[in-house]
Backbone as a printed PyTorch tensor [residue, N CA C, xyz], in Angstrom:
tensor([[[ 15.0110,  -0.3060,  24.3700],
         [ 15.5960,   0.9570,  24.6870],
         [ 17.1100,   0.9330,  24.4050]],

        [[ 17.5830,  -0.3000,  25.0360],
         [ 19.7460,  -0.4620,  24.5880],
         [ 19.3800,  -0.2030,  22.8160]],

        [[ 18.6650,  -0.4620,  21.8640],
         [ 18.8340,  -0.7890,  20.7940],
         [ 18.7550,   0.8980,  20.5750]],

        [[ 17.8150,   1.5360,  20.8460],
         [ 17.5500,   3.2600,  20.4070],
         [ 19.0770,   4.1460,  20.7460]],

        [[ 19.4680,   3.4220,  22.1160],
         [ 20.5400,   4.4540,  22.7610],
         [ 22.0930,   3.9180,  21.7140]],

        [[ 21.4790,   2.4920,  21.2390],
         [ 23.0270,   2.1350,  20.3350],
         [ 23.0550,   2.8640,  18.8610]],

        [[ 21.4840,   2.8630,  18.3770],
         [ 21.5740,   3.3840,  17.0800],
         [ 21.5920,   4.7430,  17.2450]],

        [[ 21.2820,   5.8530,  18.1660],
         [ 21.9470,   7.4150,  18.2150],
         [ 23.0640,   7.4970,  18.9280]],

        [[ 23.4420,   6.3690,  19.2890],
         [ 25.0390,   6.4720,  19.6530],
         [ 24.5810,   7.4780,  20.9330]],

        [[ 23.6960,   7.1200,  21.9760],
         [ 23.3690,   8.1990,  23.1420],
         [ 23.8450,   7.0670,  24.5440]],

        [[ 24.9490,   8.0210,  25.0190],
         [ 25.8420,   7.2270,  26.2590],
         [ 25.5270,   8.3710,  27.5740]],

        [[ 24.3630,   8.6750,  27.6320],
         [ 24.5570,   9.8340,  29.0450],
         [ 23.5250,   8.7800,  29.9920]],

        [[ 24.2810,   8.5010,  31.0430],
         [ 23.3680,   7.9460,  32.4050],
         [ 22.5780,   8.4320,  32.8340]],

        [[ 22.7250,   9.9930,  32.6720],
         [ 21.5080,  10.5320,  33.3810],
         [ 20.1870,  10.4620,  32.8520]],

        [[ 20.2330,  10.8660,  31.1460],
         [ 19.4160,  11.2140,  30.5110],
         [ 19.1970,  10.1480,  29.4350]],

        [[ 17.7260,   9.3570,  29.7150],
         [ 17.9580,   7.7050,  28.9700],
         [ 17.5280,   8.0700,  27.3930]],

        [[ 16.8300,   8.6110,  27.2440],
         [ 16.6940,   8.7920,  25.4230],
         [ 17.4360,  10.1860,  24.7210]],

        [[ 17.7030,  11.0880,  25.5560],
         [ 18.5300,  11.9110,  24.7770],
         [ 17.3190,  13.0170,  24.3310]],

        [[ 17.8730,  13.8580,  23.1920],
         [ 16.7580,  14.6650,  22.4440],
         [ 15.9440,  13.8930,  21.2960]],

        [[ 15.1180,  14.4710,  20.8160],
         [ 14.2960,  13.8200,  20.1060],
         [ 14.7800,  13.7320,  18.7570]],

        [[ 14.9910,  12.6100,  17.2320],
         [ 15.8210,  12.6590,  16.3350],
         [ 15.1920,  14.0100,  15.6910]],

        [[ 15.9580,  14.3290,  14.9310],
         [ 15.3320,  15.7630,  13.7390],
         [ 14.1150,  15.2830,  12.6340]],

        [[ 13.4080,  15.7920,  12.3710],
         [ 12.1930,  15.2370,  11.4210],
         [ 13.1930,  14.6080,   9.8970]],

        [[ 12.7530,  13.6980,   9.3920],
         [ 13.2330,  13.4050,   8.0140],
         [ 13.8250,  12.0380,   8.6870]],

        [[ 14.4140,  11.7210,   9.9130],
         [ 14.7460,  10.3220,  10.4960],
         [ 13.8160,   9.4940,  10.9610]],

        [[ 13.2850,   8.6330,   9.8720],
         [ 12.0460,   8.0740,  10.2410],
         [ 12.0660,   6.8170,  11.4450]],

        [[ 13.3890,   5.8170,  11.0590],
         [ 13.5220,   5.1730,  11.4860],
         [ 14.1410,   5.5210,  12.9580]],

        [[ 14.6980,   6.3610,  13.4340],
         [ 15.3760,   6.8930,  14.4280],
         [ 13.9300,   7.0070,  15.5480]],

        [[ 13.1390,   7.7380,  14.4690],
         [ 12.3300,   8.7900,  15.1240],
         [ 10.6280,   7.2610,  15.8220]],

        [[ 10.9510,   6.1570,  14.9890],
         [ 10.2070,   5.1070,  15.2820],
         [ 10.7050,   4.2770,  16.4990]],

        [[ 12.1330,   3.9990,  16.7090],
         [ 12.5030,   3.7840,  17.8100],
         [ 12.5150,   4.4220,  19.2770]],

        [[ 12.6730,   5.6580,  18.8890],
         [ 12.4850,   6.7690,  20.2660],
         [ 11.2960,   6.2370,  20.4160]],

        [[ 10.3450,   6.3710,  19.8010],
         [  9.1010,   6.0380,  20.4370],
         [  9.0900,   4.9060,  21.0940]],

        [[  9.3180,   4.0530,  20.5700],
         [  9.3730,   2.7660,  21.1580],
         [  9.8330,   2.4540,  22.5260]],

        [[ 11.2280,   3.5830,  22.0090],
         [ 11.6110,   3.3260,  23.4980],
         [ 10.9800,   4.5810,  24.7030]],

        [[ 10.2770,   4.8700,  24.3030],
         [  9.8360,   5.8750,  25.3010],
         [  8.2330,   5.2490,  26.1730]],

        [[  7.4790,   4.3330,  24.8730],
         [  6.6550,   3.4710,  25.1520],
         [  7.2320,   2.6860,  26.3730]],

        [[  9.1270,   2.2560,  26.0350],
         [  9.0080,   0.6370,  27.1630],
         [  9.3460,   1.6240,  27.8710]],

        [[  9.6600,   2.5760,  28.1120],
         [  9.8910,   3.7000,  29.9270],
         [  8.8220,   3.9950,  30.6650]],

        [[  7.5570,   3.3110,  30.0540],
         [  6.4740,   3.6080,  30.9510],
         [  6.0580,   5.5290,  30.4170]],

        [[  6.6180,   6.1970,  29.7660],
         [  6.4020,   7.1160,  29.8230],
         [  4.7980,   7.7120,  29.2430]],

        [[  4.2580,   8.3630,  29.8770],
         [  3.2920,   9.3100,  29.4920],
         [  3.3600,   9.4120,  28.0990]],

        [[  2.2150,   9.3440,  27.2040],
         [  1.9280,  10.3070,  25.4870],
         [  2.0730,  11.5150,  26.0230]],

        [[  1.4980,  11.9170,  26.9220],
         [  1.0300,  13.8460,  26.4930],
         [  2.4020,  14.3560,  26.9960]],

        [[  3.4250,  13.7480,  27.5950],
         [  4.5270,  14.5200,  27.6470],
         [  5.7650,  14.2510,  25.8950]],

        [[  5.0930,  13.2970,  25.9420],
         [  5.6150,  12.7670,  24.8470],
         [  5.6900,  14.3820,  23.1480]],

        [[  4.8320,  14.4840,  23.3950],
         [  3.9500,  15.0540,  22.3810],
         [  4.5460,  16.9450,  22.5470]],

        [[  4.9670,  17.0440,  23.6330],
         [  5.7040,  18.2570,  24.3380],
         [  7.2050,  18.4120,  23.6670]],

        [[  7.8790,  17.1690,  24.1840],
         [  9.0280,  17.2550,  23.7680],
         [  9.6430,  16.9250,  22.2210]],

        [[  8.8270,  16.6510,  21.9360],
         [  9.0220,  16.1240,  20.2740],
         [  8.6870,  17.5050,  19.3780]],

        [[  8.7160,  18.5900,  19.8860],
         [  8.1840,  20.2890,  19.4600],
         [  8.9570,  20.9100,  19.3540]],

        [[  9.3720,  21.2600,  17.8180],
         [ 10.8240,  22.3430,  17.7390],
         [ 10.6020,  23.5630,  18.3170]],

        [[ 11.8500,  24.2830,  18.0630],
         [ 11.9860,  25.7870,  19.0520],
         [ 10.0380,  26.7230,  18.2490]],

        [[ 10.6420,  26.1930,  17.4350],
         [  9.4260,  27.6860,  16.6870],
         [  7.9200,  27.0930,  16.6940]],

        [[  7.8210,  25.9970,  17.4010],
         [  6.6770,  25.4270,  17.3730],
         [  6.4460,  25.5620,  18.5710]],

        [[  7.5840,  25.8600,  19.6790],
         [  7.0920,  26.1090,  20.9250],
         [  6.8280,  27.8350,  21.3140]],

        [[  7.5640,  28.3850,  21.0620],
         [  7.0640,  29.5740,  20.5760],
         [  5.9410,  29.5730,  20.2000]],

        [[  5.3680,  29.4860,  18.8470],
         [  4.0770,  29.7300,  18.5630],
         [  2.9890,  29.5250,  19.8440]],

        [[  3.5420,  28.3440,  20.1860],
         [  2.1010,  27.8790,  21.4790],
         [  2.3700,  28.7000,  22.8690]],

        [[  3.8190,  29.7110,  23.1450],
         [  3.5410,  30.6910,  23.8590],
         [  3.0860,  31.6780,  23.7480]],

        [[  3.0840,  31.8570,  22.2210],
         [  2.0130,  33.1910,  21.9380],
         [  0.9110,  33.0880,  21.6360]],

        [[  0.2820,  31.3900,  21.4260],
         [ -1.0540,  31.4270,  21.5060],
         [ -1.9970,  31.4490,  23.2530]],

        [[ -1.0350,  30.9430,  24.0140],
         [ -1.0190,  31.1620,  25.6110],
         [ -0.9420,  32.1890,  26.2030]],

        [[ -0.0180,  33.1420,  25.3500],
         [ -0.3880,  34.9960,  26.0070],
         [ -1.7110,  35.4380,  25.1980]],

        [[ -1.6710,  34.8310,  23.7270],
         [ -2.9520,  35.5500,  23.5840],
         [ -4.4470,  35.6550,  24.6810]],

        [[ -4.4510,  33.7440,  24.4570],
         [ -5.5150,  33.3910,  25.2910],
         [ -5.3380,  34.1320,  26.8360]],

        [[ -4.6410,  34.5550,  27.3780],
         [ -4.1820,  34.8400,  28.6340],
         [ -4.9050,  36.4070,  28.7730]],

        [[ -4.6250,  37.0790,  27.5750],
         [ -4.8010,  38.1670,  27.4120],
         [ -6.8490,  38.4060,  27.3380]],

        [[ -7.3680,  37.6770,  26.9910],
         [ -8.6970,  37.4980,  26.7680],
         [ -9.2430,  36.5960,  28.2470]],

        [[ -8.5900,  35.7490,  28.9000],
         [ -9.0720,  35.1070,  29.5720],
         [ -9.7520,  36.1000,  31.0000]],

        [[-10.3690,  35.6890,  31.2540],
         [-10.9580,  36.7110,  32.9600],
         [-10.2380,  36.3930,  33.9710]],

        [[ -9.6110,  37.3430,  35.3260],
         [ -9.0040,  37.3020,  35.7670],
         [ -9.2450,  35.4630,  37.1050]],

        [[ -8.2510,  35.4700,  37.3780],
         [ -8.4980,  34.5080,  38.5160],
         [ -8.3840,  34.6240,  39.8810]],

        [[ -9.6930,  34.3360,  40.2290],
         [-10.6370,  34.9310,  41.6810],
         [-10.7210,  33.9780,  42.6370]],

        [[-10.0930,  32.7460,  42.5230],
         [-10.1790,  31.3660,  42.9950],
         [-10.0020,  31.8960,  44.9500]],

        [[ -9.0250,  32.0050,  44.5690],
         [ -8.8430,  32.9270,  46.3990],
         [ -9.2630,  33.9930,  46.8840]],

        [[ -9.7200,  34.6930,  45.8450],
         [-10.4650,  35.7270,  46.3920],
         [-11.9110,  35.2100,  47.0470]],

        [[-12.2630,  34.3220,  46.2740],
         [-13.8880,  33.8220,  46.4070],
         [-13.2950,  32.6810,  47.5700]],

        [[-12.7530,  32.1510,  47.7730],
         [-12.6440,  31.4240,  48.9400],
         [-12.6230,  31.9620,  50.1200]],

        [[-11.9610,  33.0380,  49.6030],
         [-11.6180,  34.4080,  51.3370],
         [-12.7050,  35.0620,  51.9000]],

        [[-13.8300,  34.8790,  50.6390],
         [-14.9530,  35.9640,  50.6310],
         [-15.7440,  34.8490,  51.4760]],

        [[-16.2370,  33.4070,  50.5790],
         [-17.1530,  32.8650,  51.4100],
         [-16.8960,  32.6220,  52.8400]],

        [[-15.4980,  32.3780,  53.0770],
         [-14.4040,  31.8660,  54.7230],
         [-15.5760,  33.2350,  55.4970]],

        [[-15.3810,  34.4850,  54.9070],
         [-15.6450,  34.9980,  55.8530],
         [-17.1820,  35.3560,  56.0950]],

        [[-17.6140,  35.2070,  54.8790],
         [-19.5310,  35.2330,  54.9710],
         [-19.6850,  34.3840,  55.9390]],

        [[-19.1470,  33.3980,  55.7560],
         [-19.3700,  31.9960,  56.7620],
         [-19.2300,  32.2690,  58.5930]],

        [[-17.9570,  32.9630,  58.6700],
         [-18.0230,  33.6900,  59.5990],
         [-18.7880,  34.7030,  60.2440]],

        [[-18.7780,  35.6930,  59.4370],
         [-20.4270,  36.6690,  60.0080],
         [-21.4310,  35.6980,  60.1360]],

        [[-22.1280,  34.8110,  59.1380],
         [-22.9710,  34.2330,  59.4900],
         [-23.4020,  33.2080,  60.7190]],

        [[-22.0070,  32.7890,  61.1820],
         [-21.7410,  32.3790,  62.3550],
         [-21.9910,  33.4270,  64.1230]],

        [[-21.3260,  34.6360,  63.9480],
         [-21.5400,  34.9260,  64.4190],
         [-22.2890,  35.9070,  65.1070]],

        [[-23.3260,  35.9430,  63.7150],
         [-24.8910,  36.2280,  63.6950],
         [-25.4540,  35.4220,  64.7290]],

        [[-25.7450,  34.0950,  64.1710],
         [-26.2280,  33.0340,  65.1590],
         [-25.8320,  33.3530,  66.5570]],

        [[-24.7690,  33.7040,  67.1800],
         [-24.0290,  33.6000,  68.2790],
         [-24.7000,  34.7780,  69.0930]],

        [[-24.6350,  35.7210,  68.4050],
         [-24.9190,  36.6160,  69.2720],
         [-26.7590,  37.4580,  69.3170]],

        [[-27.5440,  36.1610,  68.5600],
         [-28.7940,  36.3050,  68.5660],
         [-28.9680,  35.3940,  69.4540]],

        [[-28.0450,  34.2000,  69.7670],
         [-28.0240,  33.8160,  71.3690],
         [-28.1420,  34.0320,  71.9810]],

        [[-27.2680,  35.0770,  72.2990],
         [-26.7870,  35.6050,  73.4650],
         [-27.5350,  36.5860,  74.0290]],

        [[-28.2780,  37.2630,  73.0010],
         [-28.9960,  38.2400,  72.9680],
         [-30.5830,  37.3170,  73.2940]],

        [[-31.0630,  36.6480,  73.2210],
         [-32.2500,  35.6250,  73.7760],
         [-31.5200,  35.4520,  75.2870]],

        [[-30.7460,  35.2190,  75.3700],
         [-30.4320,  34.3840,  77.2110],
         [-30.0720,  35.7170,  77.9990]],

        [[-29.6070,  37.1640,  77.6620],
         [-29.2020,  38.0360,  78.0460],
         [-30.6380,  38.6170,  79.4950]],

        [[-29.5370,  39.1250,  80.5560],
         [-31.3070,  39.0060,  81.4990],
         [-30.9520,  40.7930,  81.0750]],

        [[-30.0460,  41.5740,  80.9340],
         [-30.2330,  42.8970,  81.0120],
         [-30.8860,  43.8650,  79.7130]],

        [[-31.9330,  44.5760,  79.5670],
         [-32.4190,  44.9220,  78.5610],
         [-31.6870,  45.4820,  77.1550]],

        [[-30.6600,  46.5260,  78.0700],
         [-29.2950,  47.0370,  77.2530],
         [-28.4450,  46.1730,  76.4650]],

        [[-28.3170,  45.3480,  77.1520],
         [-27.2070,  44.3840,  76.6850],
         [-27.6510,  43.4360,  75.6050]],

        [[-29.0250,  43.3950,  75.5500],
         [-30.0180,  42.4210,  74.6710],
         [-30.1450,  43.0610,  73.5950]],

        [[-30.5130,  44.6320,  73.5130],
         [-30.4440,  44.9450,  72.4360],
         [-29.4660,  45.4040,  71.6170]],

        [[-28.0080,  45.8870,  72.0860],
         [-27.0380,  45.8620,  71.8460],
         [-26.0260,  45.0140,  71.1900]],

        [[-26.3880,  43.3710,  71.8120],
         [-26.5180,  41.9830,  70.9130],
         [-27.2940,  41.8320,  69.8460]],

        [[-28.4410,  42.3150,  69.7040],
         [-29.3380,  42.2480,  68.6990],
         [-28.6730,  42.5990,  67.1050]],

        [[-28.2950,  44.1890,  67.9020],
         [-27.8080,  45.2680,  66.8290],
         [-26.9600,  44.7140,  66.1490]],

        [[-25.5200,  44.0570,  66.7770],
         [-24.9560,  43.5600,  66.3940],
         [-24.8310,  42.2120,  65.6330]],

        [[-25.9000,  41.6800,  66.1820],
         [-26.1040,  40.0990,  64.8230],
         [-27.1540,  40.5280,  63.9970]],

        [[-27.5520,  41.7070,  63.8200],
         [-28.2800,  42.0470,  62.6730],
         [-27.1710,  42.8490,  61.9780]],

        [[-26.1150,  43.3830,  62.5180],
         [-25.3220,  44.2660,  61.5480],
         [-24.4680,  42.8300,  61.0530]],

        [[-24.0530,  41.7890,  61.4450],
         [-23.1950,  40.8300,  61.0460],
         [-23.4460,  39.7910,  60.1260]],

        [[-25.2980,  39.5800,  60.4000],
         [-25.8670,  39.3620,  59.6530],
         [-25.9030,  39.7920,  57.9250]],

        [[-26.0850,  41.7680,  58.0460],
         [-26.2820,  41.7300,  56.7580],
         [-24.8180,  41.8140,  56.4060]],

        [[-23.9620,  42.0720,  57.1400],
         [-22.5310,  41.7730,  56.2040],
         [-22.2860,  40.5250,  55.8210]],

        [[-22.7470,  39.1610,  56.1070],
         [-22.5990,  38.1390,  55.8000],
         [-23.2110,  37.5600,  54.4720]],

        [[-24.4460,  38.7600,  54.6040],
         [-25.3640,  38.5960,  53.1980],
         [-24.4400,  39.3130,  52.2210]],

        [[-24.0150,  40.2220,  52.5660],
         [-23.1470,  41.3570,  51.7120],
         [-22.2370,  40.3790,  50.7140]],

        [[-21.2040,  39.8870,  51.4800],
         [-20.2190,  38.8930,  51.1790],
         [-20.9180,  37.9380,  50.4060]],

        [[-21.8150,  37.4400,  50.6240],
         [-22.5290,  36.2210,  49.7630],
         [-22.3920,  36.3620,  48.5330]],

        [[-23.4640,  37.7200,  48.1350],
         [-23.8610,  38.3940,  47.0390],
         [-22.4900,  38.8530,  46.0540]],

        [[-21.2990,  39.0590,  47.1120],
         [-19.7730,  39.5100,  46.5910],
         [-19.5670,  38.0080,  45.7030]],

        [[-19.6180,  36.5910,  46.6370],
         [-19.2510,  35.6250,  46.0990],
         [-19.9740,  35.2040,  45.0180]],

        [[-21.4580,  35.3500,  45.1660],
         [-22.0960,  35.5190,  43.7290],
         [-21.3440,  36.1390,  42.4310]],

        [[-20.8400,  37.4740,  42.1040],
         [-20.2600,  37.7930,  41.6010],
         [-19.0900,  37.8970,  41.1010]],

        [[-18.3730,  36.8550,  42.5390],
         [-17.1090,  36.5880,  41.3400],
         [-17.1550,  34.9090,  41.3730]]])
């Protein structure tokens, strides 16, 4: 790495290899590597920074394209959806409990109503998470 930073003449502490040489410096451009090899560093970042302006460009407009075609992302939506199917379905169970141990007739079926209405909203939500 001292040998890469002596032959581009690169003296910044902060920043140990500098920018990447310009294409046509073969030998320059064989040492960076080298020395980017002994930094332990990653290839695939490697492969990032070695990308002129108009080459990075291009790959942001192949990233809006794809972006533009891609289907939206539902990742949290569908997590929020099952959280809460999970919930009705919970407290379906609960109150078909409650509704079995209940001694007053009213109150039994009133429980009923209600873990059958929580019930099918829980199915509802399912069928939502199905779909996205």
């Amino acid at each position: 790495m001292a040998a890469y930073r002596e032959l581009r003449g690169h003296d910044d502490p902060a920043e140990a290899l500098g920018p990447v040489p310009k294409p046509g410096q073969v030998e320059e451009f064989a040492a960076y590597r080298a020395a980017w090899r002994a930094l332990g560093r990653p290839e695939i970042d490697r492969e990032h920074l070695e990308l002129s302006n108009g080459q990075l460009r291009m790959r942001i407009r192949a990233y809006e394209r794809e972006l533009a075609a891609a289907p939206r992302y539902v990742a949290n939506e569908l997590a929020g959806t099952r959280q809460s199917a999970a919930e009705h379905h919970q407290a379906a169970a609960l109150q078909r409990a409650e509704a079995a141990t209940a001694a007053d007739e009213e109150q039994r079926e009133r429980l009923a109503a209600a873990a059958e209405q929580s019930g099918r909203f829980g199915e509802l939500l399912d069928q939502r998470a199905e779909q996205l």
